[in-house]
C-alpha positions as CSV (number, residue, x, y, z in Angstrom):
1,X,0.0,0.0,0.0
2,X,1.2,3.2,-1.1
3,X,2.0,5.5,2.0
4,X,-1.0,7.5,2.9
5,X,-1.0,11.2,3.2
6,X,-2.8,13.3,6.4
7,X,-3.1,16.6,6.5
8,X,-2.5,18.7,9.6
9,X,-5.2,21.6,9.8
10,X,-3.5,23.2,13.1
11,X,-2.2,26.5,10.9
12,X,-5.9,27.0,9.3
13,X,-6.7,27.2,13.1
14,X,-4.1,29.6,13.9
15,X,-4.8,32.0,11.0
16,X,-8.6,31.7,11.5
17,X,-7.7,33.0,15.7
18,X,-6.4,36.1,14.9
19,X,-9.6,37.4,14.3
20,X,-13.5,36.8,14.8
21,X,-15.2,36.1,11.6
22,X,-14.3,32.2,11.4
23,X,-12.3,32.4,8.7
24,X,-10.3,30.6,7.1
25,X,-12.5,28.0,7.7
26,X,-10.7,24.4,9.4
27,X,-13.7,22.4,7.7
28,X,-13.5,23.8,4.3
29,X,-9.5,23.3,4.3
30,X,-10.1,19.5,5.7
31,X,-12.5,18.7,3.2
32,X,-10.7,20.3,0.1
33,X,-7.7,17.8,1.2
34,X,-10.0,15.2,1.0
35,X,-12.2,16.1,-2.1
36,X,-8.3,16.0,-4.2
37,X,-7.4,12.5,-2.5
38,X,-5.4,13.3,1.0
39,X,-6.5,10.5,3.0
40,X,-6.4,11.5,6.4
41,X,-7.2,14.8,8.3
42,X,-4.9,15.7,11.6
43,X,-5.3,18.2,14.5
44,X,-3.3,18.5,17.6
45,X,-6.1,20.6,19.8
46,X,-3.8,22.1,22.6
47,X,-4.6,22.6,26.5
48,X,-4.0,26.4,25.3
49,X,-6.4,26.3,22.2
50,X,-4.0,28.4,20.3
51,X,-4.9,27.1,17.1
52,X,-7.4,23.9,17.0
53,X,-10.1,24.6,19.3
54,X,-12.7,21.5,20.8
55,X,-15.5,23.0,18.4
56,X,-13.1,22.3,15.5
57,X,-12.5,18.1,16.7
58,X,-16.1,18.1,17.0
59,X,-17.1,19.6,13.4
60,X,-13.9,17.8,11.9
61,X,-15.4,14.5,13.4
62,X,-18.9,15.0,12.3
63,X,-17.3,15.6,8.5
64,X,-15.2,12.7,8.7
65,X,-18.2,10.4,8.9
66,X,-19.3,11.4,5.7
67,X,-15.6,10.0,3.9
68,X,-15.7,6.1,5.7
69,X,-11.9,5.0,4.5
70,X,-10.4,8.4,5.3
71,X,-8.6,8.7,8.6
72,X,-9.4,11.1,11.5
73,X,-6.0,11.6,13.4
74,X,-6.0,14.0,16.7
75,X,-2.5,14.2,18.4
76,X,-1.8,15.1,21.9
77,X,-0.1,14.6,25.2
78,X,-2.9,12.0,26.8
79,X,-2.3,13.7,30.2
80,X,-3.8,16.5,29.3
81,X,-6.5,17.2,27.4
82,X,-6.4,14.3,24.3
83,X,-8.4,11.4,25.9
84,X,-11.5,13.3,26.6
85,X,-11.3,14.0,22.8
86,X,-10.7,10.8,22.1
87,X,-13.8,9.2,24.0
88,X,-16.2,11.9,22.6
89,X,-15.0,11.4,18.8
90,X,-13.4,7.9,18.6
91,X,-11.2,9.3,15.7
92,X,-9.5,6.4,13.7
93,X,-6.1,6.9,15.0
94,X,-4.9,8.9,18.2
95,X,-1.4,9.7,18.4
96,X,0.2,10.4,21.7
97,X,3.2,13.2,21.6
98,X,5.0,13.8,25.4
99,X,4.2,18.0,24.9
100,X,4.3,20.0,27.5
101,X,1.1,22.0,28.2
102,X,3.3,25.4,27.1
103,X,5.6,23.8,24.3
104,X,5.7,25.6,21.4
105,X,5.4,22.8,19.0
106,X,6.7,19.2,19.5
107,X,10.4,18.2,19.3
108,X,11.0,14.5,21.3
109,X,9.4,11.2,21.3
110,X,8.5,9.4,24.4
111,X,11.6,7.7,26.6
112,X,9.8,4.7,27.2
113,X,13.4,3.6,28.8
114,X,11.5,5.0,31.5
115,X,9.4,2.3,33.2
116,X,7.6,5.1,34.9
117,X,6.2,6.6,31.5
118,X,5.1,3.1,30.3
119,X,3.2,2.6,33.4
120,X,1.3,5.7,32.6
121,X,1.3,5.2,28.8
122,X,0.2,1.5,29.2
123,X,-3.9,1.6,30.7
124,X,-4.6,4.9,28.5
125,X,-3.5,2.9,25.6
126,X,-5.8,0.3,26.6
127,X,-8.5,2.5,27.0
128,X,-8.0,4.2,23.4
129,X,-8.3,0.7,21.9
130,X,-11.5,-0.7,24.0
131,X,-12.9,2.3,22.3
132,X,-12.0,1.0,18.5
133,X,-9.1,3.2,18.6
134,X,-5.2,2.6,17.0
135,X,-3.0,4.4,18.9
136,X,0.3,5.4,17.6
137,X,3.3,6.9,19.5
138,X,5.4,9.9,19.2
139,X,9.2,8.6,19.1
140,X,12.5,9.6,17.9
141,X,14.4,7.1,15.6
142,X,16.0,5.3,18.5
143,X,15.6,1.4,17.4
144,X,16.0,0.3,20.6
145,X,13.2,1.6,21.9
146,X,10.8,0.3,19.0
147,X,10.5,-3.2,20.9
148,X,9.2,-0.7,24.1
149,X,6.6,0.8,22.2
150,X,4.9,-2.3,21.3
151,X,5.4,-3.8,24.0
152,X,3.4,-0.8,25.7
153,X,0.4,-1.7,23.8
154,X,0.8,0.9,20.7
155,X,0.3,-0.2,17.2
156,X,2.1,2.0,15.2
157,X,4.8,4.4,15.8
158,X,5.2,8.2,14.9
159,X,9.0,9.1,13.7
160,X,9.9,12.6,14.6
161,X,11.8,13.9,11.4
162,X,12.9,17.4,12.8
163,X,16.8,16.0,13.1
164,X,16.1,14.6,10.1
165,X,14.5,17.7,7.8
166,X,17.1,20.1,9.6
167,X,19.9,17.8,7.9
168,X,18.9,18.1,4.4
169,X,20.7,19.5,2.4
170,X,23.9,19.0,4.3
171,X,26.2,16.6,5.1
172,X,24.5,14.9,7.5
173,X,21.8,14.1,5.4
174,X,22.7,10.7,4.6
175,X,23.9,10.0,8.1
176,X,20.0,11.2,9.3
177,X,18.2,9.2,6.8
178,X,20.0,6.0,7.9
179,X,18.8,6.7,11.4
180,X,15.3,6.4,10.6
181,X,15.5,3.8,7.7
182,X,17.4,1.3,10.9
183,X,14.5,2.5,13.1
184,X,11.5,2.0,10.7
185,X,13.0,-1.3,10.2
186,X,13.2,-1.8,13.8
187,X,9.9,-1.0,14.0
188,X,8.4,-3.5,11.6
189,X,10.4,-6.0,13.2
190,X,8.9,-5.5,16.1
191,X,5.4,-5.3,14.5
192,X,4.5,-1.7,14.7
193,X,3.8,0.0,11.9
194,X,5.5,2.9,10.9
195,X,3.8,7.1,10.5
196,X,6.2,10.0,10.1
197,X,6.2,13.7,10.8
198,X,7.3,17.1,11.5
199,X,9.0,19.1,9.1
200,X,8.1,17.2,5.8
201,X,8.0,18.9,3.3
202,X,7.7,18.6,-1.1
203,X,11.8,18.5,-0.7
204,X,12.8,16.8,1.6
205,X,9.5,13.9,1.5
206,X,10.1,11.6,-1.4
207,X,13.8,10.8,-0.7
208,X,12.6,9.9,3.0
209,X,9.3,7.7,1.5
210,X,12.0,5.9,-1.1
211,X,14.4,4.9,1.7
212,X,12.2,4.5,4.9
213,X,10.9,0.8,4.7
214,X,7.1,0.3,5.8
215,X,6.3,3.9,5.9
216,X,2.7,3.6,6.6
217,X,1.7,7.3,6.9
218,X,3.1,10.8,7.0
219,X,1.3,14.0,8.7
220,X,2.3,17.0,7.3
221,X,0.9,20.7,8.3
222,X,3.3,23.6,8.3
223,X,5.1,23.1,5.0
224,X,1.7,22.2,3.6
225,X,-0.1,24.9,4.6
226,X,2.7,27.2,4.0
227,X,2.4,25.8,0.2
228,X,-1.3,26.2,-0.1
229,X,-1.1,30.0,0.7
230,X,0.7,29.8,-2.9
231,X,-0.9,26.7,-4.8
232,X,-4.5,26.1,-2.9
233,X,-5.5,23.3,-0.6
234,X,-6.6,20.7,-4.0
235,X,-3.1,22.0,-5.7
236,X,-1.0,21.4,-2.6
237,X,-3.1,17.9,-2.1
238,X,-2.0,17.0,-5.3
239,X,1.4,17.7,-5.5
240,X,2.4,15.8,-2.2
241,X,0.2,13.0,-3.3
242,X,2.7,13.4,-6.4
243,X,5.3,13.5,-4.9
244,X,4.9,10.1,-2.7
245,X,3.9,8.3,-5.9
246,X,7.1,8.8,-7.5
247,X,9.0,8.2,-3.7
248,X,7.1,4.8,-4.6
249,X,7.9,4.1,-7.7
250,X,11.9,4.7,-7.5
């Protein structure tokens, strides 16, 4: 299966906030992704509500049920304010990041070296499935830690591709993209499957789809918002659907 494509609405949100009139609207972005083939919708609704706000999980979930096969992914720290979300929408997929209630946007995986934040991880995890929900983790491209994660309970794991997107372009490219190639395929191995995101972007993407086994998923919201200011949401849509064929076909 080709790797599937979510969009992240958070930056319609955040545009939208700085005034009252309610636009841009979150909906009408979400479903132009879908209407030119993305096939999942994201939002990370913050304890803050700087950007996503609960009325926006609750309108996205209500427009998701009218495209069955598409995914409805809503990220967040699960000690916060994600499971209530979670048990009010049952989105397809929740995916838990260790932010901070004040972080400005996320930048680590979970250390699940830590018995204490499996033990914590472990019964919310349960809960998120008993409600027909997959549950993927946040995690740098440590593959020693991939056997953790499953072991925890998740499903799928989340790369973190800042390291990764900041290399491009320089030296360290190559030396990044081996990192997360070894821990995808860590991953596999362990039976998780394998999402990506953060800092994605029509550059940088197709060289990580062509060398990063299993990749099940990426989530991509700055770079693609940032290029649907210039090309529009079906435009945008298209090109990183584009752009993940031919990752695909290489």
């Amino acid at each position: 299966m080709p790797t599937q494509l979510s969009v992240n609405v958070n930056k319609v949100a955040l545009v939208r906030n700085t005034r009252h009139l309610g636009i841009p609207s979150v909906t009408r972005a979400a479903q132009l992704c879908l209407q030119a083939g993305a096939h999942g919708i994201t939002v990370h609704p913050r304890p803050d509500a700087r950007h996503i706000r609960a009325d926006d999980v609750h309108a996205l979930a209500a427009l998701m049920r009218g495209w069955p096969g598409r995914e409805f992914n809503i990220e967040g720290n699960p000690t916060q304010n994600l499971m209530d979300f979670i048990r009010a929408v049952r989105p397809a997929q929740a995916t838990f990041v260790p932010d901070s209630e004040d972080q400005f946007t996320s930048d680590h995986g979970w250390d699940l070296a830590d018995a204490g934040v499996a033990a914590r991880l472990r019964p919310l995890i349960d809960e998120c499935q008993g409600l027909g929900v997959r549950v993927s983790l946040f995690m740098d491209p440590l593959p020693e830690l991939m056997a953790a994660a499953r072991a925890v309970g998740a499903e799928r794991v989340e790369l973190y591709t800042e390291p990764y997107a900041a290399a491009w372009g320089t030296p360290e490219q190559g030396r990044q993209l081996q990192r997360y190639a070894v821990a995808a395929q860590a991953a596999g191995d362990a039976g998780l499957g394998v999402n990506a995101g953060h800092d994605l972007n029509l550059h940088n993407l197709g060289t990580f789809v062509a060398r990063v086994p299993g990749l099940l998923e990426v989530s991509i919201g700055h770079a693609f918002i940032a290029d649907a200011l210039e090309r529009g949401y079906a435009a945008t849509t298209e090109a990183y659907l584009s752009c993940i064929a031919q990752a695909g076909r290489s």
